[in-house]
N, C-alpha and C positions, 0 to 999 in steps of 0.2 A: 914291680919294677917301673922307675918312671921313665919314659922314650923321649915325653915332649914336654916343654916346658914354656908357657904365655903369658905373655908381661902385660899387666892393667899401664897405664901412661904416667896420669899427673902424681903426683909425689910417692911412685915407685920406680918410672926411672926419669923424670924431667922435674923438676922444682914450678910450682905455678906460679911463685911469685909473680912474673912477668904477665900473666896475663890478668890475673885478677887485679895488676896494678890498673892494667890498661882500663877494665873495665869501670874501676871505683874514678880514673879520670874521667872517660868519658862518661858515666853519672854523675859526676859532679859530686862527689859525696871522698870524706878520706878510707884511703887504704883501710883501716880499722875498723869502719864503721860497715864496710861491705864485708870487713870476714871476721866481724862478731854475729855479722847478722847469718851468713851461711851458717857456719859454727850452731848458732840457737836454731834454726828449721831440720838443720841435719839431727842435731839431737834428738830433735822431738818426732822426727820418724818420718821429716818430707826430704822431697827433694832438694836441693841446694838450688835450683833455677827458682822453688820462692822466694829467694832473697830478694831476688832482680823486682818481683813484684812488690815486696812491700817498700821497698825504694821509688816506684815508679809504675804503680797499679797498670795494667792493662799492658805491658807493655810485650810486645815480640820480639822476643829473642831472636829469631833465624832473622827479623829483616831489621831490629838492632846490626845484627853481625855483617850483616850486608851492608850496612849506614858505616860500620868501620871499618872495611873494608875500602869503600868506596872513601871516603876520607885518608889512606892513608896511613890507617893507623890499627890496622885488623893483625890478624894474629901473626905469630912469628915463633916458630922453635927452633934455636939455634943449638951450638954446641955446646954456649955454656951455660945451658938450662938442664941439661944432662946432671942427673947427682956424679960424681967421680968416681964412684966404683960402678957404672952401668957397663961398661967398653972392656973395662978385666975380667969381672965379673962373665961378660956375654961368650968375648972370646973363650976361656977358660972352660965353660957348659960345650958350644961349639967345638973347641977341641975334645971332650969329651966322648962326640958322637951326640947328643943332645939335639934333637931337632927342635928350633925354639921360634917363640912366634909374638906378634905382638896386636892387643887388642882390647881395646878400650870405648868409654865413653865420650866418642870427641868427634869431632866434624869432619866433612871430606878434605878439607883445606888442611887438616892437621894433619889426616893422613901421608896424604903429600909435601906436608913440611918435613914427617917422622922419616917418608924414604931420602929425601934430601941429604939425610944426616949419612946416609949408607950404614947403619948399623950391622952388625954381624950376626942378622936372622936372617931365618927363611920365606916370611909372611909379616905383612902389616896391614891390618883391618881395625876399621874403626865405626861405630854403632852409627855415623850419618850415611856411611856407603851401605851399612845391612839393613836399616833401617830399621833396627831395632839396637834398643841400650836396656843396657844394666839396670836394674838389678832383672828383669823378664829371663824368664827360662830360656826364651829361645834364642837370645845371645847365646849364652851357654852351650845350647845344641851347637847352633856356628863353631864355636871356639871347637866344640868335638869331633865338628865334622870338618874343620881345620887342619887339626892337628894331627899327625899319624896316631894310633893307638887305639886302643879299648878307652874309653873315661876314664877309669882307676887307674890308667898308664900316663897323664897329660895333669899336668901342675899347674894350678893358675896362681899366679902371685900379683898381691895385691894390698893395698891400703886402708879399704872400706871394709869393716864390719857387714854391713845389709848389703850393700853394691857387690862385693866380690866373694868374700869366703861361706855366707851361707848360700846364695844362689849356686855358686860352684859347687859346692858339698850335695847340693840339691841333684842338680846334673849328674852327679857320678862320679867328680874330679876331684883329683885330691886340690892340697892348698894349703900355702902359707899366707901368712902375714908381715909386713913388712913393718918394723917401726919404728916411720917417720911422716911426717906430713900430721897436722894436727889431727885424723881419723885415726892414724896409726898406734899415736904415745895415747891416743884417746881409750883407742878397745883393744890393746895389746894382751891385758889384764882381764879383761869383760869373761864371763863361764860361757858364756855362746861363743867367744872365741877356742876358749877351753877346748868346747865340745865340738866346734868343728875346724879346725885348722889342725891342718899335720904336722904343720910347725910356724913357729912365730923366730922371725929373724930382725938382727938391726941391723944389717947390710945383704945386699947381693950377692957381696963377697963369701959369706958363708955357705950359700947352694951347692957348688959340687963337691965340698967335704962333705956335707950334707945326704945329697943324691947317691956319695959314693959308698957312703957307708949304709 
């Protein structure tokens, strides 16, 4: 039986367009050519922050983030960066009984953008305040020692093949997949998703028919 249920962020329940615009602006480079280039490192089994390097070798990300900030022009999640079925979707688990949480790879600053929004969980934690990210086991641990439940009781839902559903499966937790966001339509299909996801869904909407049955 699953008790709790934690949401990964960027294209399971916000859209990144927005922020990867910001960044391919402020490198100077177009929107496409910063998420062909993610797109090809992620493929090949790296991180997505080698993109940022072969655009611009050497470069620091945390004090990049702080140079956009400081400009102006640093991050921002609003409401209509939410996909439209996050807020039905969440209420619906929450009415349920569903203790639900949310916890991703993303900064303190997002954190605090994510509670801005008032969502209808109970917990928002993000891998710059644990100081540790995805795909590392001990995120995972976090998330379990998060969530109420046993691990086999606490669902992580998420977009990433290596980022979310094998490290979670790893951990103990069950897990779906969500498919959207280029990761999603990517490994929706993949036999590693096969073999470790509980289930592969293409909305939010579908979890507590899901959960209920």
């Amino acid at each position: 039986m699953i008790r709790s249920v934690v949401f990964d962020v960027g294209e399971t329940l916000i859209k990144d367009d927005r922020e990867w615009g910001a960044w391919a602006d402020w490198l100077g480079v177009p929107l496409n050519t910063l998420s062909g280039l993610v797109g090809a490192v992620t493929a090949a089994g790296f991180n997505n922050a080698e993109a940022f390097q072969l655009i611009r070798p050497g470069l620091d990300l945390a004090a990049e983030r702080q140079l956009r900030e400081q400009a102006g022009v640093g991050e921002r999640i609003e409401e209509s960066d939410l996909y439209p079925d996050v807020r039905d979707a969440l209420e619906a688990l929450k009415a349920s009984g569903y203790w639900l949480g949310v916890a991703g790879n993303q900064t303190d600053r997002a954190a605090e953008l994510l509670r801005r929004l008032t969502l209808p969980v109970d917990a928002i934690a993000t891998s710059g305040e644990w100081g540790v990210a995805k795909p590392d086991g001990e995120f995972f641990q976090k998330v379990a020692e998060l969530a109420p439940g046993e691990p086999h009781e606490i669902l992580y839902v998420g977009d990433h093949r290596d980022n979310d559903i094998v490290p979670a499966r790893a951990a103990g937790l069950r897990s779906a997949l969500i498919r959207r966001g280029p990761w999603g339509y990517l490994w929706a299909s993949d036999p590693i998703i096969r073999e470790n996801a509980d289930w592969v869904i293409d909305s939010l909407a579908e979890l507590p028919r899901l959960l209920a049955s």
